[in-house]
C-alpha positions in Angstrom: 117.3 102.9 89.9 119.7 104.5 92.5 119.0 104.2 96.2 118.0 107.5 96.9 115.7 107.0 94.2 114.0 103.7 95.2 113.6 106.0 98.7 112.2 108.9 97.2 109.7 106.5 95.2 108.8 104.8 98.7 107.9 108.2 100.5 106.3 109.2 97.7 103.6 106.1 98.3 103.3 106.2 101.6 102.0 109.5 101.2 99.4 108.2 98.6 98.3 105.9 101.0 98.1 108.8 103.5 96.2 111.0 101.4 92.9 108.8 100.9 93.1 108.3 104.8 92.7 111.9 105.3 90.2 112.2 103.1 88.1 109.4 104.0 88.2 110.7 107.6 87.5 114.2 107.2 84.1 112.9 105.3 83.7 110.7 108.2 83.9 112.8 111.1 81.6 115.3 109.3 78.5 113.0 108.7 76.5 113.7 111.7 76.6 117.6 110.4 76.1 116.5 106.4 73.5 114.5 107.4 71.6 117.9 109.0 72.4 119.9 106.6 71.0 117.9 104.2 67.7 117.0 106.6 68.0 113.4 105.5 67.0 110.4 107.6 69.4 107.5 108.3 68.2 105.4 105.8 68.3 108.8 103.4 71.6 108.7 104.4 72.6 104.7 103.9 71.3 105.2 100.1 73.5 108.4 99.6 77.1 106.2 101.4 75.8 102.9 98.6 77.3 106.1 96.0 80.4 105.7 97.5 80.5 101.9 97.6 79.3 101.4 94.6 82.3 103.9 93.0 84.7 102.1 95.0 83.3 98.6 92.9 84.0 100.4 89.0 87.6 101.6 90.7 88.4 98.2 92.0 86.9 96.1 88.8 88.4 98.9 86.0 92.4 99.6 87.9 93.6 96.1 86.4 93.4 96.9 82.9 94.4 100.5 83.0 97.2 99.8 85.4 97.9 96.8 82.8 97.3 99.1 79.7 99.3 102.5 80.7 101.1 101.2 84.5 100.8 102.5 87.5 102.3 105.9 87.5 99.0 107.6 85.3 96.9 105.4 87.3 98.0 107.1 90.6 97.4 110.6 89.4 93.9 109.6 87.9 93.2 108.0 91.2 94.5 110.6 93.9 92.9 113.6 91.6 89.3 112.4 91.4 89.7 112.2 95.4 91.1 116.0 95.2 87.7 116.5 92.7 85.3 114.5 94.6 86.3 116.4 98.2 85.2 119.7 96.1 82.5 118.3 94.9 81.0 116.9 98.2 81.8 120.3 99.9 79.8 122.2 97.6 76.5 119.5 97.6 76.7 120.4 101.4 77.0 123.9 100.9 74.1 124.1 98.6 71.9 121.3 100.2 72.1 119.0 97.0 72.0 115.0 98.2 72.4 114.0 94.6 75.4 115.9 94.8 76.8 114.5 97.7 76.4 111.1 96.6 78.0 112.2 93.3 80.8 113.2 95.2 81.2 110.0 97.0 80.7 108.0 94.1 83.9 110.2 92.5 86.1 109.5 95.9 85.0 105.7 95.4 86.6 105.4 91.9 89.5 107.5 92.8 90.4 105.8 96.3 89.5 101.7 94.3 91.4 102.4 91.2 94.6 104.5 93.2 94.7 102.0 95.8 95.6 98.9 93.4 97.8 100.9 91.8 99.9 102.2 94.4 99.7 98.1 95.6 101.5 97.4 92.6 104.2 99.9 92.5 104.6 99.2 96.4 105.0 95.7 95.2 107.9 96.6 92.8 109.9 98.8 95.4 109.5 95.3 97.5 111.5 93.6 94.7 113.6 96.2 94.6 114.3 96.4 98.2 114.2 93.1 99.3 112.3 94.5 102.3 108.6 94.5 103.2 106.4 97.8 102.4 103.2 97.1 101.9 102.1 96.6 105.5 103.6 99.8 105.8 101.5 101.7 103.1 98.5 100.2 104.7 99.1 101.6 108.1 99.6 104.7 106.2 96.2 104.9 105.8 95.4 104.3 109.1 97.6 106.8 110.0 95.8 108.8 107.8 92.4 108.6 109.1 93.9 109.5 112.5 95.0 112.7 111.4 92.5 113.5 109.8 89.9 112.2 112.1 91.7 114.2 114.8 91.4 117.5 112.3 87.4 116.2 111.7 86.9 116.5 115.5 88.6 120.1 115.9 86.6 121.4 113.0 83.7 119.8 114.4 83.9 121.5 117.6 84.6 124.9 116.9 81.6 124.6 113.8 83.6 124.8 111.2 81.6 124.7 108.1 82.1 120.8 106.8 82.3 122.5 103.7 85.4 124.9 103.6 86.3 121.7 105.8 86.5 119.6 102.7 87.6 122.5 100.4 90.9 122.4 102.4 91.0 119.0 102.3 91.1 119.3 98.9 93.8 121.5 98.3 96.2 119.8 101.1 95.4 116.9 98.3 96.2 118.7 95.1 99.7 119.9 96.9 100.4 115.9 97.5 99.9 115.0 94.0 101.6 117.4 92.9 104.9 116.8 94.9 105.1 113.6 95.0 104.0 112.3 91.6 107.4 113.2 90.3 108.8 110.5 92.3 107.0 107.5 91.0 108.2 106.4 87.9 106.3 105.3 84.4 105.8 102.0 83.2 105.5 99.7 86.2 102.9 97.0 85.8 102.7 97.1 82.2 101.9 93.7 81.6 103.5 91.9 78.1 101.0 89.9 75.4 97.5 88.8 77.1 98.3 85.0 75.5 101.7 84.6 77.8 99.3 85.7 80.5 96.3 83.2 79.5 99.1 80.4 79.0 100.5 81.4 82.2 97.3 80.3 84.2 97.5 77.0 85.3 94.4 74.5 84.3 92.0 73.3 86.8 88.8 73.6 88.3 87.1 76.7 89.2 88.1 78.3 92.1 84.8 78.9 93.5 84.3 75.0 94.2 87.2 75.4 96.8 86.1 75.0 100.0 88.5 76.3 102.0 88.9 79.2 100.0 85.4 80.2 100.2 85.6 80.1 104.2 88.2 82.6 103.7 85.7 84.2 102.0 83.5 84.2 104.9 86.3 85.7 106.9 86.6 88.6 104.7 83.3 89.3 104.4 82.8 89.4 108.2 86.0 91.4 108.6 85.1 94.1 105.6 81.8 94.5 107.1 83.5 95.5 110.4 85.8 97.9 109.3 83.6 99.1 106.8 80.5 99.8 108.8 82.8 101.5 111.4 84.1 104.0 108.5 80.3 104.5 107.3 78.4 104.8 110.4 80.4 104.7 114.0 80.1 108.8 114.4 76.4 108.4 114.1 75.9 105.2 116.1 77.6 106.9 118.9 75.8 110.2 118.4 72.7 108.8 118.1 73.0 105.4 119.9 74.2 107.2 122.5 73.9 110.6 122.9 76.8 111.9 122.5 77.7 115.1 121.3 79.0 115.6 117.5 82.5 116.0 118.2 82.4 113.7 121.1 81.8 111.3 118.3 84.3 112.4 116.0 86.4 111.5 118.8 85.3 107.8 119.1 85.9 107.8 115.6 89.7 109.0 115.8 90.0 105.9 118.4 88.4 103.5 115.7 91.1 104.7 113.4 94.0 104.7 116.2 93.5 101.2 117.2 93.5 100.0 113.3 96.7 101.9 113.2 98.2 100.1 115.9 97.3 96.8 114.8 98.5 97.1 111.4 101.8 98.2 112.2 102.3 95.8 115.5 100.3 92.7 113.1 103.7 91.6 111.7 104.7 91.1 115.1 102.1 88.4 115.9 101.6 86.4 112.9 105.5 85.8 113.4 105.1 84.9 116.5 101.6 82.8 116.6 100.7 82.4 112.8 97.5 83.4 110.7 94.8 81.4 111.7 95.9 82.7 115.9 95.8 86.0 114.8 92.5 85.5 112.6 91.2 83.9 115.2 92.3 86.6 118.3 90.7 89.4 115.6 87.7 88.0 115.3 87.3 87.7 119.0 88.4 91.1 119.3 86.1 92.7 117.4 83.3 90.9 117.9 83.7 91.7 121.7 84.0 95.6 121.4 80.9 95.0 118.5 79.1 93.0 121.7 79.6 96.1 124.1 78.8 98.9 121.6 75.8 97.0 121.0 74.1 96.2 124.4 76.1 98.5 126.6 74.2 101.5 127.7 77.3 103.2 128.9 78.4 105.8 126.9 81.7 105.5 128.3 81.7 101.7 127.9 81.1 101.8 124.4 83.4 104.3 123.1 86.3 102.3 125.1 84.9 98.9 123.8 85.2 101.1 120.1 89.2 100.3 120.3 88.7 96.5 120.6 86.2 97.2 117.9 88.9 98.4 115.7 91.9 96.2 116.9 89.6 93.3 115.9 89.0 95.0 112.5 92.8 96.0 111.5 94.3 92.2 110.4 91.4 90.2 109.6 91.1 91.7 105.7 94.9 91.7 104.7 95.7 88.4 106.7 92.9 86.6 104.9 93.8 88.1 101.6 97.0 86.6 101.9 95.4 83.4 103.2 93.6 83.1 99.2 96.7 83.8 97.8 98.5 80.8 99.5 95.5 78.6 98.9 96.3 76.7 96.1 97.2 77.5 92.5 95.9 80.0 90.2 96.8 83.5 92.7 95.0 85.9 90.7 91.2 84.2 90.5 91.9 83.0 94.3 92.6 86.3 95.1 90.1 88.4 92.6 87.7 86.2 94.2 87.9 86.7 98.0 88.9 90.6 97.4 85.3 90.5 95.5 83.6 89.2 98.7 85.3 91.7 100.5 84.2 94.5 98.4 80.5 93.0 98.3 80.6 93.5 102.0 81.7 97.4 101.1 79.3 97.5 98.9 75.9 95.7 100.0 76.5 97.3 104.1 75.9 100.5 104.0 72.5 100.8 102.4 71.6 97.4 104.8 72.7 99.1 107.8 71.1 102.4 107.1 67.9 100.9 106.0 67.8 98.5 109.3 69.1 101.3 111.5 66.2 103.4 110.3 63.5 100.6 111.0 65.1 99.5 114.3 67.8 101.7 115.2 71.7 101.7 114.4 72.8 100.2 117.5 70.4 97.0 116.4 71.6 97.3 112.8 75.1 96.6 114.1 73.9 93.0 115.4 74.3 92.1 112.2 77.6 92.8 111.8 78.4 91.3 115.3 77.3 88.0 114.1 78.9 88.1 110.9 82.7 88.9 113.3 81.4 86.1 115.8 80.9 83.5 113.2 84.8 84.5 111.9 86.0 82.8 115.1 85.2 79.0 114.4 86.1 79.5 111.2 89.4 80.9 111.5 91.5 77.7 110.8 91.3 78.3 107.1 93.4 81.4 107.1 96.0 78.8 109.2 97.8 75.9 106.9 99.5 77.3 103.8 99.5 74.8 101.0 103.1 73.0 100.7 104.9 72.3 97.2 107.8 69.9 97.1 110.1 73.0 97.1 108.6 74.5 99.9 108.8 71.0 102.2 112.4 70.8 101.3 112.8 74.6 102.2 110.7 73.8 105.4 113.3 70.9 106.5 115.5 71.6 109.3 118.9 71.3 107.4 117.7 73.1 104.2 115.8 75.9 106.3 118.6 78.8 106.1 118.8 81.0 109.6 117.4 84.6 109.9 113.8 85.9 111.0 111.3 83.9 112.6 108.6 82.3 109.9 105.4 83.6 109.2 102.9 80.6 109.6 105.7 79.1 107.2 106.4 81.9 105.2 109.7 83.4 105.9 110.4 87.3 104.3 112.0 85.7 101.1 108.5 84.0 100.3 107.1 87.6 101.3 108.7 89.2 98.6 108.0 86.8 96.0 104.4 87.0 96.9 105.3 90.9 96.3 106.3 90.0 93.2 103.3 87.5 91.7 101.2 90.2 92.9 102.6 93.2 90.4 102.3 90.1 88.3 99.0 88.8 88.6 97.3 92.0 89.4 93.2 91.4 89.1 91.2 92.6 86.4 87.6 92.7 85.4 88.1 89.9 83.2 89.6 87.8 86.0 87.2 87.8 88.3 85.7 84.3 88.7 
């Protein structure tokens, strides 16, 4: 593959990580006005956002073995058009007051956004190998980047009461014309995988991962850190427009900061972990978020909590990918270490929503998010798993002074070549539903 090639190839995915971060924006920002047009409760509403998590689940669990089966290029353009489909179809549930609908809609942007997502991982993966340069922390702050823009679109439409669904029709046509330009530039067959058996004899022998203590305090972490991010993507407009009592767009707005401040941290994050190493920057997360979570929570200052809303999401931005990286380092066997904390994650994605809706309409959504403040709080004394990386003889020698070659500063003792090896067990030993511990 020529140069220009390998370049067109990398635009092309940082646009499909852009796309989903539109589109899960635009649904975000327009919740308060879905949720009265539909004259649903909160907890109406948490059971309607479990369709979406629970899509997001099959996309996740089926994208190994179709990415395995036919690679990652069909994979993509399944993925990216049931998001065009499922912005269409949540438009016109809203237009026509249909909550099953809605939640059918969701349940189609789930699948798309879980099953694209791993795929474009891979192929990002690949154009590592090919590069010898990192990409994937680049893709993800893509779709940061994405939610920005389209949170900052969300909050315009919002305040000139733009009907949320020609909103999401749009949405949906911007989509279609990304597919369509830049599918052409992925190419076909990456992540085919060869015979299952050289696969299965591949895997080394041992006890079962989930007897591994440390990597089930990673775990932890990434449960506590999904359910932060993820309860801020499901509920912060509402929280702030009805914890307190701000206007729609005004929270719209406190949403675009959510996504501005994950932005920021995923592109600075390399930054910091070079300089002070996982389990700092794990650890500096947690406190993070768990501070903005505090102030959101018990503040009574409008103004307070939308500013505490950006430690909120500078806390949230590292903590998932960090720790992710943190099971794959963990010991042997990659794929059921990482399968297995990416599930917990996803259980978080999964189980929140419907939790926080049904506590927030019992109690309130401000208290709901208590729970989620413990969860973040509890990620700071156990932070130190994401820290040592398991050593082999190789990497001791590599680690020695004399044998260490010169070049970037080290990554908690993983220096960019390691990176991109990692890249490359992880087109390798992508996850499927038969992985999963």
């Amino acid at each position: 593959m020529t140069d220009r090639a390998v370049r067109r190839r990398r635009h092309a995915l940082f646009l499909f990580f852009f796309l989903p971060g539109i589109a899960m924006s635009s649904w975000v920002t327009r919740t308060p006005d879905i949720r009265d047009r539909l004259g649903v409760s909160t907890g109406q509403m948490g059971l309607i956002l479990f369709g979406l998590s629970v899509g997001s689940m099959c996309g996740i669990l089926c994208s190994g073995r179709l990415v395995s089966r036919f690679g990652t290029r069909p994979v993509i353009a399944l993925g990216t058009l049931l998001v065009v489909v499922s912005m269409a179809v949540i438009g016109v549930g809203c237009a026509v007051r249909s909550a099953p609908l809605v939640t059918a809609g969701l349940w189609v942007f789930g699948a798309g956004m879980g099953s694209g997502e791993v795929a474009v991982n891979v192929d990002g993966a690949d154009v590592e190998r090919l590069t010898g340069s990192a990409v994937l922390p680049t893709l993800h702050g893509c779709f940061s980047l994405g939610t920005v823009v389209g949170g900052l679109a969300g909050m315009a439409a919002t305040a000139v009461a733009f009907p949320a669904s020609w909103h999401l029709a749009v949405v949906a046509v911007i989509a279609a014309g990304i597919l369509v330009h830049a599918l052409r530039a992925v190419p076909a067959g990456t992540g085919i995988r060869a015979a299952s058996g050289d696969r299965d004899a591949a895997r080394p022998s041992g006890p079962p991962v989930r007897k591994d203590r440390r990597l089930l305090l990673i775990g932890a972490i990434v449960l506590a850190m999904a359910l932060a991010e993820g309860a801020a993507n499901d509920w912060l407009p509402l929280l702030m427009v009805d914890g307190h009592g701000l206007g729609a767009a005004a929270g719209s707005l406190v949403y675009v900061g959510f996504a501005a401040a994950m932005t920021l941290g995923r592109f600075s994050g390399s930054y910091f972990l070079d300089r002070f190493g996982r389990a700092a920057v794990v650890r500096a997360s947690a406190v993070s978020g768990a501070a903005g979570l505090l102030l959101v929570v018990f503040s009574d200052n409008a103004v307070v909590a939308a500013a505490a809303v950006l430690f909120w999401g500078l806390g949230a931005s590292l903590g998932f990918p960090v720790a992710l990286s943190a099971a794959g380092d963990s010991g042997p066997d990659r794929t059921a270490r990482v399968g297995l904390v990416a599930t917990i994650g996803y259980v978080a994605f999964l189980v929140g929503p419907p939790a926080l809706g049904f506590l927030g309409d019992h109690y309130g959504l401000r208290s709901a998010m208590t729970v989620v403040l413990v969860f973040v709080a509890s990620a700071v004394l156990i932070a130190p798993a994401a820290g040592t990386r398991v050593r082999t003889p190789a990497a001791a020698r590599a680690g020695s002074p004399r044998a260490r070659p010169s070049g970037p500063p080290r990554t908690d003792g993983t220096d960019r070549a390691e990176h991109a090896e990692h890249a490359r067990h992880m087109d390798q030993h992508l996850p499927e539903t038969g992985d999963l511990p």
